[in-house]
NUBA-587853 format. One record per residue (C-alpha): residue number from 1; x, y, z; residue in one letter. Coordinates in nm, 4 decimals. Example, Ala and Ser with C-alpha at 12.3 -4.5 7.8 and 13.67 -1.06 7.14 Angstrom:
% NUBA-587853
<zaro pos="1" u="1.2300" v="-0.4500" w="0.7800" code="a"/>
<zaro pos="2" u="1.3670" v="-0.1060" w="0.7140" code="s"/>
% end
This chain:
% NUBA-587853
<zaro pos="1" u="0.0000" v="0.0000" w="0.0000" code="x"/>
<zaro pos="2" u="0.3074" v="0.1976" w="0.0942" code="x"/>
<zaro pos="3" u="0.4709" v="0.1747" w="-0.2443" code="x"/>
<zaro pos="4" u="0.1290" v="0.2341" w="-0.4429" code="x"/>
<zaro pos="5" u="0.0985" v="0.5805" w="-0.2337" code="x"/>
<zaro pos="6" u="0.4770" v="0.6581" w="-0.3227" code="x"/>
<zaro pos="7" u="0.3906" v="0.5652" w="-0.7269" code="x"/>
<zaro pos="8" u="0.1071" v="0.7552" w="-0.6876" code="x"/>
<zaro pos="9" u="0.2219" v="1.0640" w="-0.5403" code="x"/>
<zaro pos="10" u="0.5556" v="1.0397" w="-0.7519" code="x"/>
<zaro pos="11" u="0.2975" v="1.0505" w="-1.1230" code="x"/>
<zaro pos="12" u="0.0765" v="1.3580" w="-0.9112" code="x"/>
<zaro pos="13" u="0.4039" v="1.5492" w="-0.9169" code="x"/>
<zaro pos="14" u="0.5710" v="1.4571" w="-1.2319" code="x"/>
<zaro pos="15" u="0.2276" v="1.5918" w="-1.4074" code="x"/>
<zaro pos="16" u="0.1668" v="1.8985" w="-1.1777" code="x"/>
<zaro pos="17" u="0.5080" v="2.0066" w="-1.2912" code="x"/>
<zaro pos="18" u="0.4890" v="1.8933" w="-1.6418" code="x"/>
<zaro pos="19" u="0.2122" v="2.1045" w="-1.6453" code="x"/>
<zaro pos="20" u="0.3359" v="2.3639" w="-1.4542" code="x"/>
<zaro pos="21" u="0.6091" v="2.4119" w="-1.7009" code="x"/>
<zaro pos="22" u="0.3090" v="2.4151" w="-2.0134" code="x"/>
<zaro pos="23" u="0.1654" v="2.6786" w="-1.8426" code="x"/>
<zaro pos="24" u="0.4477" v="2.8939" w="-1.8300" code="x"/>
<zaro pos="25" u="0.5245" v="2.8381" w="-2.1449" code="x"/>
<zaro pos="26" u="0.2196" v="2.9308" w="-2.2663" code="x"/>
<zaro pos="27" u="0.2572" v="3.2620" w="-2.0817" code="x"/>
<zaro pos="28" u="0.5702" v="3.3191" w="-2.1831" code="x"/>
<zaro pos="29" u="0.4646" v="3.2345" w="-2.6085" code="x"/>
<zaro pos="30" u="0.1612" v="3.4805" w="-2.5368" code="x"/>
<zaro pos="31" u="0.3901" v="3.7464" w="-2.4434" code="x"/>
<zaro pos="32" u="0.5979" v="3.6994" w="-2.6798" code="x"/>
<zaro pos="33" u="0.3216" v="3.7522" w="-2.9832" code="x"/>
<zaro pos="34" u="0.1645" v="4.0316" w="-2.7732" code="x"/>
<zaro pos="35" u="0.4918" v="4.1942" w="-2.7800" code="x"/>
<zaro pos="36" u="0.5164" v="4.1104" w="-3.1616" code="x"/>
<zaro pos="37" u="0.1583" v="4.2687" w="-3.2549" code="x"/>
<zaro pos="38" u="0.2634" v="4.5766" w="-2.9933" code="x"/>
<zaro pos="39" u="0.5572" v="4.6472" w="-3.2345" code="x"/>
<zaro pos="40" u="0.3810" v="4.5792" w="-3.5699" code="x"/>
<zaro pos="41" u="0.1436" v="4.8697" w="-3.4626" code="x"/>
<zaro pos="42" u="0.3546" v="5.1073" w="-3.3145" code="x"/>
<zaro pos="43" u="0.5531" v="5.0836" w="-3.6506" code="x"/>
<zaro pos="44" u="0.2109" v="5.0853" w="-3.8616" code="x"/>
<zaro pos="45" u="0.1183" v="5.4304" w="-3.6057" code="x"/>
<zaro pos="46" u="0.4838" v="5.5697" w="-3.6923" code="x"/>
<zaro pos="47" u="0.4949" v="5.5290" w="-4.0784" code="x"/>
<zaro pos="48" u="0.2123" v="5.6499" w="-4.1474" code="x"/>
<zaro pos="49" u="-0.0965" v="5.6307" w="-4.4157" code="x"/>
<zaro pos="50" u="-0.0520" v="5.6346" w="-4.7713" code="x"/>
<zaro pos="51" u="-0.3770" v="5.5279" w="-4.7871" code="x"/>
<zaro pos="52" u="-0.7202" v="5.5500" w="-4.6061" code="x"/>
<zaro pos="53" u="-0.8956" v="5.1687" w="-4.5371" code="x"/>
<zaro pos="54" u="-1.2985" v="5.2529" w="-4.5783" code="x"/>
<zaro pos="55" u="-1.5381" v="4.9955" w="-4.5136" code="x"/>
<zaro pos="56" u="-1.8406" v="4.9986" w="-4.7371" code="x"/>
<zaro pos="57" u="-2.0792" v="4.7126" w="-4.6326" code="x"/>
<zaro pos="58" u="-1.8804" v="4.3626" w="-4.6776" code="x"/>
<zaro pos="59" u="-1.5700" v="4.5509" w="-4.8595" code="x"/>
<zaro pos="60" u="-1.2791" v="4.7413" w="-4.7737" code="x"/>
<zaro pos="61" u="-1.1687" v="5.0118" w="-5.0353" code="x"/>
<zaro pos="62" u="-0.8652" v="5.2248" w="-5.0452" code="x"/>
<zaro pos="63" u="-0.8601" v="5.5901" w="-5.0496" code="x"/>
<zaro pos="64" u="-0.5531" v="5.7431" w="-5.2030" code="x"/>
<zaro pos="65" u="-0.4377" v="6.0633" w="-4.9870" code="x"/>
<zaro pos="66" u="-0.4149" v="6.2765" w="-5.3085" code="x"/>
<zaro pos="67" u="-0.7885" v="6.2018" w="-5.3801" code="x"/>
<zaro pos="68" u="-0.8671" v="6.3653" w="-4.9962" code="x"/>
<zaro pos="69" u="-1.0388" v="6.6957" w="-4.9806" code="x"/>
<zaro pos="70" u="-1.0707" v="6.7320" w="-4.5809" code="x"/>
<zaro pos="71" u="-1.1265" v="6.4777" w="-4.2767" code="x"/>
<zaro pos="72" u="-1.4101" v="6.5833" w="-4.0543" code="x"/>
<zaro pos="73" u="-1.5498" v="6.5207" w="-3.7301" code="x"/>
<zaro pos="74" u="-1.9256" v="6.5227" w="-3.6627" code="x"/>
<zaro pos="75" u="-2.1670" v="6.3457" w="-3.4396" code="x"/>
<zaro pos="76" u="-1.9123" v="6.1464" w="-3.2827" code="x"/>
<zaro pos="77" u="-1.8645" v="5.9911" w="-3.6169" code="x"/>
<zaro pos="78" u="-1.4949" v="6.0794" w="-3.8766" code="x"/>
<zaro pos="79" u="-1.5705" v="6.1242" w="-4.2470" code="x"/>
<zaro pos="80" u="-1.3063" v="6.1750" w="-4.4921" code="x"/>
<zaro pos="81" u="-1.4553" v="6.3791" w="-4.7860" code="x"/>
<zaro pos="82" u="-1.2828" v="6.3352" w="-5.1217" code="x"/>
<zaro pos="83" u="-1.1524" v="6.5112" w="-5.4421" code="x"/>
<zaro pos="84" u="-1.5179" v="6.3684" w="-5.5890" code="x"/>
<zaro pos="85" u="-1.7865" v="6.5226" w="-5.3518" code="x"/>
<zaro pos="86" u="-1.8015" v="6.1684" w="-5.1762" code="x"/>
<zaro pos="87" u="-1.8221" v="6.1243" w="-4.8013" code="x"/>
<zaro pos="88" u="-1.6872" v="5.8214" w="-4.6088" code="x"/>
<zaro pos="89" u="-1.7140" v="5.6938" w="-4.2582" code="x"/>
<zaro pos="90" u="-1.4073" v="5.5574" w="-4.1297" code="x"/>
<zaro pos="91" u="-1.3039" v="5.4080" w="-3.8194" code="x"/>
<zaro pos="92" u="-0.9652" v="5.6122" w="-3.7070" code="x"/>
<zaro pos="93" u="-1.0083" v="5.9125" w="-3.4634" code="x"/>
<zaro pos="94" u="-0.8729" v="6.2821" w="-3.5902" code="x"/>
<zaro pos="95" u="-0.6390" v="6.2219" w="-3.3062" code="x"/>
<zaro pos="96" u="-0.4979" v="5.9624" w="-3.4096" code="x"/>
<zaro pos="97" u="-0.4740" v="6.0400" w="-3.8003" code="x"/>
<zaro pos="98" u="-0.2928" v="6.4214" w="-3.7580" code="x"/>
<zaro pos="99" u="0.0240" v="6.2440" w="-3.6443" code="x"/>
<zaro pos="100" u="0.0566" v="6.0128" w="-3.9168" code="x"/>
<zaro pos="101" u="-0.0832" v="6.2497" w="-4.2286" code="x"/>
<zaro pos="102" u="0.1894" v="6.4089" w="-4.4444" code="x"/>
<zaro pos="103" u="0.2474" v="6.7940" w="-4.4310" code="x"/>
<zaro pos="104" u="-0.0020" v="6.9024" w="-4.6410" code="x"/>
<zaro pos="105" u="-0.2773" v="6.8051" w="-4.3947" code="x"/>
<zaro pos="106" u="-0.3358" v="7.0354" w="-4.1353" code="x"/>
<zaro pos="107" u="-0.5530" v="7.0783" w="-3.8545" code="x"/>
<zaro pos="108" u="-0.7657" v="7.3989" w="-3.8802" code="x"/>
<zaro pos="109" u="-1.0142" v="7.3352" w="-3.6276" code="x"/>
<zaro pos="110" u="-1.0289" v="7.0713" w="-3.3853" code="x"/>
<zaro pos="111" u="-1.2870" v="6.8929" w="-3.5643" code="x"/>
<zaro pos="112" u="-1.1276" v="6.9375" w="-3.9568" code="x"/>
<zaro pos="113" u="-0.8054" v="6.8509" w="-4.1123" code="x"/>
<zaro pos="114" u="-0.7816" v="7.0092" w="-4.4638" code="x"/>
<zaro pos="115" u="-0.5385" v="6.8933" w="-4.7926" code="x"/>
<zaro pos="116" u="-0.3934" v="7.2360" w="-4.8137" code="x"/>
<zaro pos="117" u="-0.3439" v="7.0735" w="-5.1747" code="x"/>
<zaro pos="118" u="-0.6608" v="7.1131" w="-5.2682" code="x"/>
<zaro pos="119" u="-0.7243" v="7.4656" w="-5.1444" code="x"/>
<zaro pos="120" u="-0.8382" v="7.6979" w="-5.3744" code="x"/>
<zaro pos="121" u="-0.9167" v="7.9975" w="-5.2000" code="x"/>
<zaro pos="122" u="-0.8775" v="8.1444" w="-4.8417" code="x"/>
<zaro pos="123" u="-1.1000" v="8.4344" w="-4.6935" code="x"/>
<zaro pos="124" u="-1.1449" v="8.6249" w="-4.3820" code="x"/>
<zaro pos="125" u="-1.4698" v="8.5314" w="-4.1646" code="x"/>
<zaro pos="126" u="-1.5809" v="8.6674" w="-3.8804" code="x"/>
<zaro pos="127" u="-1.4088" v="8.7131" w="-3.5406" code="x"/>
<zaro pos="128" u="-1.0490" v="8.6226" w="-3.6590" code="x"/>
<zaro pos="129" u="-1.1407" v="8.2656" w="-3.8497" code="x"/>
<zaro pos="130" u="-1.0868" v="8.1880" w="-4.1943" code="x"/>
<zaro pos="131" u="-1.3139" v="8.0505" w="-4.4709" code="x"/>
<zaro pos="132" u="-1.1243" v="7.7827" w="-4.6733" code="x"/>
<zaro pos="133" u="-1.2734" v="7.7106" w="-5.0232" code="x"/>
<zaro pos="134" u="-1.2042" v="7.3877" w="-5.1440" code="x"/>
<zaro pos="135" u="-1.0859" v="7.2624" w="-5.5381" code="x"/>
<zaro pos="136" u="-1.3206" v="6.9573" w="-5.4565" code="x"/>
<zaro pos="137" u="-1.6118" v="6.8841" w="-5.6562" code="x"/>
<zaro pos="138" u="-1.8478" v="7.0561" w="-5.4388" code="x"/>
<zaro pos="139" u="-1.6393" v="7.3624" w="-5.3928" code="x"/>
<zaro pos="140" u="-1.6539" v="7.2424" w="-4.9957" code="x"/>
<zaro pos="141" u="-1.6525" v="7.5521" w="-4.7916" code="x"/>
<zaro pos="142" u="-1.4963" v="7.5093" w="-4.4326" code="x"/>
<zaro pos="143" u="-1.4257" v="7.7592" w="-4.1085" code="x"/>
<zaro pos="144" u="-1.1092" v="7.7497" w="-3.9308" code="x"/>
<zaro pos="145" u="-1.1492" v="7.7958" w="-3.5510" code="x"/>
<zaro pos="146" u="-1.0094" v="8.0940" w="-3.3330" code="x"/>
<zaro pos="147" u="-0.7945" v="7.8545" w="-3.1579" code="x"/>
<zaro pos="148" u="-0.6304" v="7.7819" w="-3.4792" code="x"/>
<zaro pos="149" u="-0.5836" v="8.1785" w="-3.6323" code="x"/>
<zaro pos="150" u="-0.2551" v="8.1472" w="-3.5262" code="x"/>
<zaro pos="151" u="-0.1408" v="7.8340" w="-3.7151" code="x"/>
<zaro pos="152" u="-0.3309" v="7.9075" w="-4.0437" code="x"/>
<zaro pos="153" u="-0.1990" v="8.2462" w="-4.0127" code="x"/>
<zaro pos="154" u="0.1507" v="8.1365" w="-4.0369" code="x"/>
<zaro pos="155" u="0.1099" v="7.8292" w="-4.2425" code="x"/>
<zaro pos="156" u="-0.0111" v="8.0658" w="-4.4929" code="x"/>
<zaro pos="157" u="0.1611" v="8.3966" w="-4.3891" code="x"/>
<zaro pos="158" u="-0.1393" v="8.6222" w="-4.4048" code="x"/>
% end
């Protein structure tokens, strides 16, 4: 009886740490690709967009950053509006886009970022803003804010 106990208890620790071991394995593997996606994004967030993903029903389509009049936010919704007249809902924050646009985007209000590429004309509004005319299909007429006076002032040294 003795010797069945010690056979016993000798398999109950062999598999506790056999599995033991597993488990941190496991943990250690998991960290490892957590790590691994960690980096893939940071590098994705760092380098940038060339272009926009846009989900329309069951499909993904591309947006080419040339083709992008202005990004705006509204209703707690993003739409990028394009070259065309078209409007698409897309699922990145304005905060996180600025960062990673090239140059020629810039902020102008906290809720629009504008293709100064596809500016056709600027004029004075009212109480220090700007009016910014678009070369888009619809001629897309948007307001800087007073908060941003300064930047579009300089950016455009008027």
């Amino acid at each position: 009886m003795a010797t069945l106990f010690i056979l016993i208890k000798t398999v109950v620790n062999f598999t506790v740490k056999k599995v033991k071991f597993r488990h941190e394995q496991l943990v250690r593997s998991l960290l490892e690709v957590s790590n691994h996606i960690e980096t893939k994004v940071d590098q994705t967030m760092r380098d940038g967009f060339d272009k926009f993903p846009v989900k329309i029903g069951d499909k993904v389509i591309f947006i080419e950053l040339d083709m992008i009049s202005y990004i705006e936010a509204k209703d707690n919704y993003v739409y990028i509006h394009d070259m065309d007249g078209n409007e698409y809902l897309i699922d990145f924050t304005l905060k996180t886009i600025e960062p990673k646009m090239p140059d020629h985007f810039i902020r102008i209000h906290r809720s629009i970022i504008v293709n100064t590429n596809g500016i056709k004309e600027i004029h004075k509004y009212f109480n220090g803003k700007y009016a910014f005319i678009l070369s888009d299909k619809n001629n897309s007429k948007v307001i800087s804010s007073l908060s941003y006076t300064n930047r579009v002032k300089e950016l455009f040294s008027i």
